[in-house]
Steps between C-alpha positions, in 0.01 A plus 500: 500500500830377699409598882780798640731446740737680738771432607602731833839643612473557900705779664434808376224367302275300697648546828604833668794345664841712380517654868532142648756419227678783572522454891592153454796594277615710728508280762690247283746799461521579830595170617766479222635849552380618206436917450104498422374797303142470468367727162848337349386099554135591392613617182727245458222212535245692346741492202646200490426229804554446850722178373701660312552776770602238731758349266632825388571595862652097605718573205603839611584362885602149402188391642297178434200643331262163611565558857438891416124373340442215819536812783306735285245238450457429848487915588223488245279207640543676821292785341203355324272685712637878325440393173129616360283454198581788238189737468190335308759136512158302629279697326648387162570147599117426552445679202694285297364249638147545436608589155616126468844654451814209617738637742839416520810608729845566364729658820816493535423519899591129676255234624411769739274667188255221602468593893414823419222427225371267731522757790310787305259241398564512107691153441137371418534717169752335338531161260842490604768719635893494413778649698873495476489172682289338191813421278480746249747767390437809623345815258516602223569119441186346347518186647241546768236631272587241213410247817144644532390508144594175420387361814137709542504535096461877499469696205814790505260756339267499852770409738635796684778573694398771801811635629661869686856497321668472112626158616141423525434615137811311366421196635134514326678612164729211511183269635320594143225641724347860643584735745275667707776739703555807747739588273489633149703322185564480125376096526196582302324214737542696792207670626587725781262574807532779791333287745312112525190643457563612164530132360112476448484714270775385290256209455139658474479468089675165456 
C-alpha cells in the first residue's frame, strides 16, 4: 500500500503563534500610522491572509505593500521566542513519525518558518519544508503540492493537507488531495479535527 503523507500548515495549525503575528502587525501599523484594531485584523487574516491584508491596506494609504511585508517581517523575527507549539503539535509529529508517515511543510510564513522549527526542535521531522520564499504561488494555488508529489511520488489518496482555515481546505481540493482541518467543509476529503490529538484516530483502521 502507497505510504501516507502530510503535508503541515504552521500558524494556527502547528504553531500557536497568531499573538506574535498580531503584535508584529501592529507594530508595522504603528510605525506607518496606521489605526490597529486587533479582533478586526485577526479576522481579517484568519479569513483571508496576512498578504493580502497588507496589500489591501498599501492600496488604501498609497503605500508600498513590500516595504509594508519587510517591517512586519522583521517585527516578527524579533518575536520567535512568543510563538509555541499548538497543544499535542509534538505529540503528533513523533507519532507520525513512528507510523512511517512523510511530513511535509506548506506555510505561507517567510524563511523565518525554518528558525522556529529548528528552535522548537521539530525541523528534524520533515523531508522538506516550503515557505513563501520557495517560489511557489501562494494557496489555494496547487503549485506547491503538485511540486511534492511529483518530486517524493506521493499517492493523492494518502497525502494530506493539515491545516486551521478554508484556505487550507481549498488549497488541498485544488491539490487533488485530503484535508485534515480545524474547520468543517462540504470538500468531501476534508476530515475535520477539534484538536492534534485527534489525528490518530482518523488513522487506527487504515
Amino acid at each position: 500500500m502507497q505510504k501516507t503523507a502530510f503535508i503541515w500548515d504552521l500558524d494556527g495549525t502547528l504553531l500557536d503563534s497568531y499573538e506574535a503575528i498580531l503584535s508584529g502587525i501592529e507594530e508595522t501599523f504603528a510605525q506607518f500610522a496606521i489605526p490597529y484594531d486587533k479582533e478586526k485584523v485577526r479576522e481579517f487574516i484568519l479569513k483571508f491572509s496576512v498578504q493580502d491584508l497588507l496589500e489591501q491596506v498599501a492600496e488604501e494609504r498609497d503605500l508600498d505593500a513590500e516595504v509594508l511585508n519587510q517591517v512586519r517581517a522583521q517585527s516578527l523575527s524579533e518575536k520567535n521566542a512568543q510563538v509555541v507549539l499548538m497543544p499535542g503539535a509534538r505529540e503528533v509529529l513523533i507519532w507520525a513519525d513512528q507510523a512511517g508517515i512523510q511530513q511535509f511543510v506548506y506555510t505561507h510564513k517567510g524563511d523565518n518558518a525554518l528558525t522556529i522549527l529548528r528552535d522548537l526542535g521539530l525541523e528534524c521531522y520533515f523531508t522538506e519544508i516550503l515557505t513563501n520564499q520557495s517560489g511557489f504561488a501562494r494557496k489555494p494555488s496547487p503549485e506547491a503540492a503538485i511540486y511534492l508529489l511529483d518530486k517524493y511520488q506521493l499517492n493523492p489518496d494518502n497525502t494530506y493537507y493539515i491545516g486551521d482555515r478554508t484556505l487550507d481546505v481549498e488549497f488541498a481540493q485544488n491539490s487533488g488531495i485530503q484535508s485534515i482541518n480545524f474547520l468543517e467543509s462540504s470538500y468531501e476529503g476534508n476530515q475535520k479535527i477539534q484538536a492534534l490529538e485527534n489525528i490518530p484516530y482518523i488513522f487506527e483502521d487504515k
